[in-house]
N, C-alpha and C positions, 0 to 999 in steps of 0.2 A: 623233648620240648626245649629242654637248655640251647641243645646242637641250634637252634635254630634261632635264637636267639644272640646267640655269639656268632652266626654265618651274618644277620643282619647288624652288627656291630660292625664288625669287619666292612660289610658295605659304603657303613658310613663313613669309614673312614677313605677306600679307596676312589668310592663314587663321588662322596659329596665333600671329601675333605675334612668333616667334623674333626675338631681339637681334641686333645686326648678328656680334656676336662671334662667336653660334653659328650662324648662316650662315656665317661667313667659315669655321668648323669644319667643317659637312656640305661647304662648297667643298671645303677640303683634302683631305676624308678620299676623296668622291665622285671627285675630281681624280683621287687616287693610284690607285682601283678601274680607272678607264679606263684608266690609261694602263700599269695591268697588263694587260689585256685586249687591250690592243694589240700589248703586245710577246708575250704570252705563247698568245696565245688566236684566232692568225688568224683561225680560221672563224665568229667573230662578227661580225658586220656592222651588225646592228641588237639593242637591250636582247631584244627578244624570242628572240635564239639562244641567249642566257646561259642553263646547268644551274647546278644544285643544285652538281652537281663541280665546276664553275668557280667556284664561290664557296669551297669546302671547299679546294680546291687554293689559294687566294687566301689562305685562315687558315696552312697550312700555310707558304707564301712570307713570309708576316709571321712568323709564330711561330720556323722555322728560318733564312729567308736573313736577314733585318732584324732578327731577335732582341728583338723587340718586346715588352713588360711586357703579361703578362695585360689587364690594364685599357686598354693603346693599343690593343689588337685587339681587346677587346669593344666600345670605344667606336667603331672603323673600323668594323666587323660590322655594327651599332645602324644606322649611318650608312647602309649599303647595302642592310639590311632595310628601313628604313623608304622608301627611295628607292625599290625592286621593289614596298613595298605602296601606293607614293602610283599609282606605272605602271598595276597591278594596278585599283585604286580609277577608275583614269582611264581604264581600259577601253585603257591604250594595249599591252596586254602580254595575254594570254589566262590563260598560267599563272606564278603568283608560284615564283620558283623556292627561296626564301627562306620560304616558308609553312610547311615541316617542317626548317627549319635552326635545331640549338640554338645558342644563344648562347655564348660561348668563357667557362669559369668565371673569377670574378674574386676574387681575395683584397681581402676588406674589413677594411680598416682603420680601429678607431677614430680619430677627431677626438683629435688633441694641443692640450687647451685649458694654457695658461703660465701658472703661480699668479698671484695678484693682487700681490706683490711687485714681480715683474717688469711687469706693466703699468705700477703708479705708476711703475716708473721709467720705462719706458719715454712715459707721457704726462708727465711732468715734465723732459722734454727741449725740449721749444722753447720752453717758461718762460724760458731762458736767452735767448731772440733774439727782443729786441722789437721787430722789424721787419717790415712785412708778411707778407712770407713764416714769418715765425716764428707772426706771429699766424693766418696761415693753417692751416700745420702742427699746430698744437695743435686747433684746430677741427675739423679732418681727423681726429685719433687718438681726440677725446674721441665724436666723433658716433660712429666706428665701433666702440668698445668698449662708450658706449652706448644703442646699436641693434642690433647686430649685423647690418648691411646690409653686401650684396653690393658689391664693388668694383665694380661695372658700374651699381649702386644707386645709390653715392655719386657717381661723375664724369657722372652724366646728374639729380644735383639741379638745379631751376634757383633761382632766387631769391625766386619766388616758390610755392615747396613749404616753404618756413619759416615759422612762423607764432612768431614768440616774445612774443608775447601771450598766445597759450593755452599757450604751451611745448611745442612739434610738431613734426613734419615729416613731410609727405606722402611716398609712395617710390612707385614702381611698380615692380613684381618682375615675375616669369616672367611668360609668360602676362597681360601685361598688367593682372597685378591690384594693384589700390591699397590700400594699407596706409596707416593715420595712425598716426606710434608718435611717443608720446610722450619730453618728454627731460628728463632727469636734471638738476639747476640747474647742475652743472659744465660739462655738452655746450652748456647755455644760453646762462650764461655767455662760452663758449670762442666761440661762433657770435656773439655779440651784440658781443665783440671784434673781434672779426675782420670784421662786416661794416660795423664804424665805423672800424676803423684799416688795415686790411689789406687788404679786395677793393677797395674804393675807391681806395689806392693803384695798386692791380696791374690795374685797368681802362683800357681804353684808346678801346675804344668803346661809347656808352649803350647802344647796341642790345643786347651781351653779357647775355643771361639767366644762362647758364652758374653756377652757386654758387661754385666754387672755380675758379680760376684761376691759369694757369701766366705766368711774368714775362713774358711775351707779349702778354699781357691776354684770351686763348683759352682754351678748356674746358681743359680738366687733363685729361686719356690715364688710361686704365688703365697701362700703363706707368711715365707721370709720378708716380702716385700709390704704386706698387709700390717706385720710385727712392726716393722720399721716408719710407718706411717702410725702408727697409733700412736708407737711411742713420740712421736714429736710434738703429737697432737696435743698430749699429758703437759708434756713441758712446756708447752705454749699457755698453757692454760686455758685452750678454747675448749668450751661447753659444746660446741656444737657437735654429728656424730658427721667426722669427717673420715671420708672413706678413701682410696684411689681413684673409685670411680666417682667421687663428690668433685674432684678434681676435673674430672674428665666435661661434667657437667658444668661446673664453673665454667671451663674454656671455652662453653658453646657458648651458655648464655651471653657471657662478658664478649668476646667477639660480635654476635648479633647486636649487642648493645653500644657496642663500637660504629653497626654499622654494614659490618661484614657483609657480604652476599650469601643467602640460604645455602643457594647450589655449592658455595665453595665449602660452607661449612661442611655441608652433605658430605662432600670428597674428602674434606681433611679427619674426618670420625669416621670415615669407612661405611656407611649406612648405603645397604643397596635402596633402598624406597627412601624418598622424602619426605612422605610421612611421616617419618620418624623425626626428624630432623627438626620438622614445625613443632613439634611439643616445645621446644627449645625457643618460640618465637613469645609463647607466653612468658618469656623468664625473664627474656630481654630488656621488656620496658621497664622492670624495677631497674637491672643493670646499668640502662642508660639514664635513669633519674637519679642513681648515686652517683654519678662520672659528673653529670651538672651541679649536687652536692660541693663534691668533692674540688669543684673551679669555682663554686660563690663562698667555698673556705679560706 
């Protein structure tokens, strides 16, 4: 049962391109289904014994023993359906037992984008440490407020996806699709420091493509990157719980709020559906009644 579950891992990665992240994701989530299955469910032997009520009894174990958030058991569920319809698909299963199972509802929560107040301050903190890693850090906060790229966007740039000639950077998002988003003269700026004072120092061997780099002279972790934003967060003194991806959302809202066109936003955050993109249209109008604030100050 394992084999068959690392065969569709594998899949995901060479069919659909999934990131290693979200592999390492359907691992966890797929992991925890078995090894309910095992303790709980003897008379399954092979994927093909599993019912419909062994998955429904599986929500309910999450929902009551593990007291799980709406959204971690939709997100496990997702995990499990799509794993019964790859079996399904592969002919290795007859009947998907997951083909008339609804999805466990999820309360959606808008995106908390942070005024642009708290940005400046928050990008005007490694101003103060002009030392590689300070020059680093600042190129890290201006590229991601703006761009609006995914953390998994930024720590897999390499060196040569920057073009500051034309003022660019290449990304690859979900689904392996490439974006060129252009950059603002400050992120320019912030990049063209940093790769004359800063990655240069913090290199250790030529071969490194990597863009940003940990004092190691090794790609920069989602993790390391996470670290490095909290910590500025502290020193700023903002209350608020600002994420990378709070970033990310800032740069939607405050563009729509500027003005922007949906569709370009769509492009420049890499969203296949524009639905997605419209949550961002509710953010907006707080966005643009601070910017008229901020001209009757």
């Amino acid at each position: 049962m394992q084999q068959a579950i690392d065969d569709f891992l594998q899949s995901l990665a060479k069919e659909k391109g999934y990131s290693e992240n979200t592999r390492a994701a359907y691992q966890n989530d797929l992991g925890q289904f078995l090894d309910y299955i095992h303790a709980h469910v003897p008379r399954v032997k092979e994927w093909s014994d599993v019912r419909k009520q062994d998955i429904i009894q599986y929500i309910m174990h999450m929902k009551g023993n593990l007291e799980y958030a709406s959204s971690t058991t939709a997100r496990k569920v997702a995990a499990v359906k799509s794993f019964f319809h790859h079996l399904s698909t592969a002919k290795a299963i007859s009947d998907d037992p997951t083909a008339t199972l609804d999805s466990p509802r999820v309360k959606k929560y808008l995106p908390k984008p942070v005024s642009r107040e708290q940005i400046e301050r928050l990008l005007a903190m490694p101003a103060d440490n002009p030392t590689p890693r300070g020059y680093r850090d600042r190129a890290i906060l201006e590229l991601l407020y703006a761009t609006g790229m995914r953390v998994s966007e930024m720590v897999a740039l390499k060196i040569d996806d920057v073009d500051l000639a034309t003022g660019s950077v290449r990304c690859v998002g979900k689904g392996r699709r490439e974006r060129i988003i252009p950059l603002q003269s400050r992120a320019r700026d912030a990049l063209e420091e940093y790769l004359s004072h800063g990655r240069l120092e913090l290199l250790k061997d030529a071969a490194e493509k990597a863009l940003f780099l940990n004092p190691r002279g090794e790609k920069l972790t989602r993790q390391g990157l996470w670290l490095i934003i909290k910590g500025y967060v502290r020193e700023a003194g903002l209350t608020e719980s600002i994420t990378p991806h709070t970033l990310r959302h800032s740069f939607a809202a405050h563009m729509l709020g500027n003005g922007a066109d949906l569709h370009d936003v769509q492009e420049l955050l890499g969203h296949a559906n524009i639905s997605t993109t419209q949550v961002y249209t509710h953010l907006s109008q707080g966005a643009a009644q601070e910017m008229e604030s901020d001209a009757d100050a």
